[in-house]
N, C-alpha and C positions, 0 to 999 in steps of 0.2 A: 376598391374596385372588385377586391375577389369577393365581399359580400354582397355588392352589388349582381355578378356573375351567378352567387349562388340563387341569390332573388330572384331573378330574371329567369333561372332553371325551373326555382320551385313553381314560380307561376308556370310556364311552361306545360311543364308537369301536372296539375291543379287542373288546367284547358284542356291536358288532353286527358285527362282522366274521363273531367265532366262529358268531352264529347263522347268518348266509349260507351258511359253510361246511359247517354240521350240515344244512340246507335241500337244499344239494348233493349232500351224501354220501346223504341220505336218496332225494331224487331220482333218484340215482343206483342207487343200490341196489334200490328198489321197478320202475324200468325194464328195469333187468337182471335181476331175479329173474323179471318179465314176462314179458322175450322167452324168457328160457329155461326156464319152462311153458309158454309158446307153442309153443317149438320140439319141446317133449319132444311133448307135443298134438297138433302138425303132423304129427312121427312117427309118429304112431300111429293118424294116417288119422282123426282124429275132428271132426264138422263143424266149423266155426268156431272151429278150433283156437288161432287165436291171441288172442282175444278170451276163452274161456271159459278156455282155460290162464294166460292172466295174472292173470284176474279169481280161478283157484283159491292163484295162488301170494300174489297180494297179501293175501289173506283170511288166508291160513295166517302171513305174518308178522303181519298186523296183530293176530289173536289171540293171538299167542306173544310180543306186548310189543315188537316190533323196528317205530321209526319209521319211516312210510312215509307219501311227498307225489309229487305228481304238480302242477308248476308250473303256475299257470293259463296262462301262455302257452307250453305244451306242450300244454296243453287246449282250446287255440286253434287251433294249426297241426293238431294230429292231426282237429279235429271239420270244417275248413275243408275238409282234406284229405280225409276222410268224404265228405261234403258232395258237392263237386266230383267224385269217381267213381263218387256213386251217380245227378249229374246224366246222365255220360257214358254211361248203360246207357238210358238213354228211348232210345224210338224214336217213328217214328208207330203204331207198332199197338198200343203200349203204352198212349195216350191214346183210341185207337179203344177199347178195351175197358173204356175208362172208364162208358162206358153204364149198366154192372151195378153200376155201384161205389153209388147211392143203396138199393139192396136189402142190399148189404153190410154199410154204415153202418147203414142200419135194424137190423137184424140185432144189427151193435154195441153200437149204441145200448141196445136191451134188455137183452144180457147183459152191461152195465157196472151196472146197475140191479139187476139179479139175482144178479150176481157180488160186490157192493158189500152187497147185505140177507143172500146168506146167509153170506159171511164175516162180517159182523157180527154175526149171529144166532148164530153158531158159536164164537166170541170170547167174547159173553156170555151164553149160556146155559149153553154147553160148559163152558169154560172158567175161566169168574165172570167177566172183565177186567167194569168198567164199561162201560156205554152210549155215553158219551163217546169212550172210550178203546178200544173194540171198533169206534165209527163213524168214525173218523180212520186206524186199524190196518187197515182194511179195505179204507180209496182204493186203487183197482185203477192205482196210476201215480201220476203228480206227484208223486215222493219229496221233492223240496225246497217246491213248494208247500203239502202236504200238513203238512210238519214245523213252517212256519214257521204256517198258521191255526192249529194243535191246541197250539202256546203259548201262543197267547192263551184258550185253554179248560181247563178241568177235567182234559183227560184227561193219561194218564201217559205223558210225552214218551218215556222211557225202552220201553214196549213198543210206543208208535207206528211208533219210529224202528227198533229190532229187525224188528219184524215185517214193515216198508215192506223193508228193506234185505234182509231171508234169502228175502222173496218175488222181488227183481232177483236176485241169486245164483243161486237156484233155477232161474229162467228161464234166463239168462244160461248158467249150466254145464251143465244137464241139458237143457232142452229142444232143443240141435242133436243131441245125441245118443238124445232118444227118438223123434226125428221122423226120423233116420237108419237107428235098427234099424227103423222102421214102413215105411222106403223113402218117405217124403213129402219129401226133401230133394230139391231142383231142382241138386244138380248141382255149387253151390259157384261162384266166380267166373266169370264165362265170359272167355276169352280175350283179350287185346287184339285187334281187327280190322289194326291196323298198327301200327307203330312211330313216337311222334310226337318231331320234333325239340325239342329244351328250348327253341327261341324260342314251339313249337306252347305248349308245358307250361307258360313265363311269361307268354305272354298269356290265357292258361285258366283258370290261378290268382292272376291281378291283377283278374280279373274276378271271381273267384268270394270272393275275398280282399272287394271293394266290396260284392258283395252279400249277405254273410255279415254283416259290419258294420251294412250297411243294416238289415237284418233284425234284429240285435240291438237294434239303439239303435230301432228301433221296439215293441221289446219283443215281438215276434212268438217263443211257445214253440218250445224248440229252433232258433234263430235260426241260430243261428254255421252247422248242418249242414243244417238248410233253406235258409238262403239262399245260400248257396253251390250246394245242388242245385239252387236254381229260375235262376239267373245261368249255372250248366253248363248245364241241361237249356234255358235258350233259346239259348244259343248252337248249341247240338249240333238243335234242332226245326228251325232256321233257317238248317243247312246252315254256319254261319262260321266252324265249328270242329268240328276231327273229331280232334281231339287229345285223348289217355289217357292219366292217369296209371300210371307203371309201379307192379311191386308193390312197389320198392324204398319206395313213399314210402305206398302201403296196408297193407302187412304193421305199419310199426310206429304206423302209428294205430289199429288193430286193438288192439293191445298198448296204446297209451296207453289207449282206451279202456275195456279191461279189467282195465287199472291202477285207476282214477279211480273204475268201482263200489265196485272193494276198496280201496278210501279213507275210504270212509261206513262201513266196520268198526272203521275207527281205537279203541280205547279199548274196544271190547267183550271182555270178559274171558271164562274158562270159566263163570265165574258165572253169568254174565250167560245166555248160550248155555245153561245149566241151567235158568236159571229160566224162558225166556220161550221156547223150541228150540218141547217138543210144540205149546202153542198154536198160536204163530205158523206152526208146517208143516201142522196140521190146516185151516187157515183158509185154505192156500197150495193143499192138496190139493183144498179147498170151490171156491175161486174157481176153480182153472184146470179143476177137473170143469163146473163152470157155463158158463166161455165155449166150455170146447171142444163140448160139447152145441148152442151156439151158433152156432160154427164148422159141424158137421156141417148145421146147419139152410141156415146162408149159403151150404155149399158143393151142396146138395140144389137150393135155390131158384136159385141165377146157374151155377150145372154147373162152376165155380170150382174150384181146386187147393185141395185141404185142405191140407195141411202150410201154403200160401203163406195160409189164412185164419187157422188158429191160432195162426200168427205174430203175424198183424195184431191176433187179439184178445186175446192174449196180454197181463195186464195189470200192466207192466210200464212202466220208466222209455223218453218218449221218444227220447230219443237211441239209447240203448243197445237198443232193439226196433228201429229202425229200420236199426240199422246191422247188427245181428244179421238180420236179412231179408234185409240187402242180401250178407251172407258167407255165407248159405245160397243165396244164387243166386233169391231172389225178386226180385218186380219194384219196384224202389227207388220209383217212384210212387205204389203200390196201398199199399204199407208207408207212408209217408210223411203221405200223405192218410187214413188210418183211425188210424193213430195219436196227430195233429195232432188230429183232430175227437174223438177222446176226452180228451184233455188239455185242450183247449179245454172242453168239455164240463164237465170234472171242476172247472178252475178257476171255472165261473161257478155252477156247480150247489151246489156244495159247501156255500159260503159261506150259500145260502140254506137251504139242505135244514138245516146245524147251527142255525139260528137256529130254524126253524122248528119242529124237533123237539124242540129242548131247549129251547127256551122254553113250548114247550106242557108239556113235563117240570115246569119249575119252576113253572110255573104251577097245574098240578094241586098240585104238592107244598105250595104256599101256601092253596088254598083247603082244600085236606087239612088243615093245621093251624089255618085259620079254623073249616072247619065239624066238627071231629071234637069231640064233647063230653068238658069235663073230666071226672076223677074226681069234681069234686062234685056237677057235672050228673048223672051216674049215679045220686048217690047220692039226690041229691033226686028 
């Protein structure tokens, strides 16, 4: 028995070695096929090259069956890293101009509302999806919140999760390039102002490293790269630190980042992409004609940078909006704070808005077959 025991360990052992390894090799491989769509990207002079180029290459293995991961504690250091350089870009005149930002919000606020009823409207009218399943496929953001309420409901997780995931894609790959041929891009990273010593760089990042954490374990959305920004941006408001991350350590967070969307592809087949593709991109084309309409209004009423509003209301995953503002050269505050307050938003709204609609749903549909008369009521 006890050499059996030991058998039974060494296999054990042996299995999860190999899994570690295949973990690696995967990791490995979804990084490096990253950086270089990144690089190809970079080449080619196209905005947020490295983010939008990983995110096309990672999509393109995970559809062709080739495993692909992206380690949670690489998803850590890359969002910390995020986080901490898009702290480094505050200034004081960037919170000066904070003033406009409740007209902004307002602004948002509506076309989350509007962007949310007529993607839905457009899902199931257009398209047939269910009510359910056309109101969860339509959340403009909170890809992970979104996935995990609409399991516990009716609808069909399967084009939820599709349609949430080819609408961050969309965004992600094509929007720094239609906002570049419009000429609405701000320019792209701006410079470092000096060159900071790696003790400036370890104490910048043991700070931003604490309040990255903080902000997680308080459950605060998008934690790890908020609070990392709000730990940079007081140190940097309050004059303690004027130390910048070089690109060596932003270029490949960039790339993890746009590894990590193309991760949520995992498993999606041709099939898949056949059956659920027009919908989901009709409904992609509804929503982002709605906020930009909204955009145009936000940028009319505060005299604001389009490109930098369409960013913001762009309705997409927070991290990945945010970070994508901040490699287009927008202002890492204004991105941060509107896309916070719609996530925030979405997760408390949600919740009520389904109960409330689909329980008046089922309720009609009960009294419907209380009061609807049988065939022999008719007949009598």
């Amino acid at each position: 028995m006890a050499s059996g025991r030991r058998a039974h360990g060494s296999r054990r052992g042996v299995s999860s070695l190999a899994y570690q390894l295949r973990s690696a090799v995967a990791a490995a491989v979804t990084l490096g096929a990253g950086a270089l769509g990144g690089g190809v990207f970079a080449a080619l002079g196209l905005p947020a090259a490295w983010i939008s180029g990983a995110l096309v290459v990672s999509i393109a293995l995970a559809v062709a069956g080739v495993r692909i991961a992206v380690p949670e504690w690489i998803r850590f250091l890359a969002f910390i890293v995020l986080g901490t350089s898009m702290g480094t870009a505050l200034t004081p005149e960037t919170f000066a101009r904070a003033a406009t930002w409740p007209v902004s919000m307002a602004c948002l606020g509506a076309s989350v509302l509007a962007t949310m009823a007529g993607g839905a409207l457009f899902l199931n009218r257009v398209a047939g999806w269910s009510r359910e399943t056309a109101f969860w496929a339509s959340a403009p953001g909170a890809f992970g919140t979104v996935v995990a309420m609409a399991a516990d409901t009716n609808a069909d997780l399967r084009k939820v999760a599709f349609a949430q995931a080819l609408r961050l894609f969309l965004l992600v790959a094509a929007l720094p390039n239609v906002l570049g041929a419009a000429g609405l891009t701000a320019g792209g990273l701006p410079p470092p102002p000096h060159v900071s010593t790696a003790l400036e760089v370890v104490i910048l990042l043991a700070v931003c490293v604490t309040t990255g954490l903080g902000a997680a374990w308080l459950k605060v959305p998008g934690g790890l790269i908020l609070g990392a920004l709000a730990g940079s941006a007081a140190l940097h408001a309050t004059s303690l630190s004027s130390a910048v991350l070089p690109q060596a350590f932003i270029v490949p967070a960039f790339v993890v980042l746009g590894a990590s969307v193309g991760v949520r592809f995992l498993g999606t087949t041709l099939g898949t992409i056949r059956a659920y593709f027009f919908a989901s991109l009709g409904a992609f084309v509804v929503a982002v004609s709605i906020s930009t309409l909204f955009a145009l209004l936000a940028a009319w009423l505060t005299g604001d940078d389009l490109g930098k509003l369409v960013t913001a209301f762009a309705p997409g995953a927070l991290e990945a909006m945010t970070a994508l503002g901040f490699a287009l050269g927008y202002d890492p505050a204004f991105m941060s704070a509107h896309h916070l307050f719609r996530f925030a938003g979405l997760s408390v709204a949600l919740p009520v808005a389904a109960r409330l609609l689909f329980a008046v749903v089922e309720e009609a549909k009960e009294v419907t077959r209380h009061v609807a008369p049988t065939d022999g009521e008719h007949t009598k």
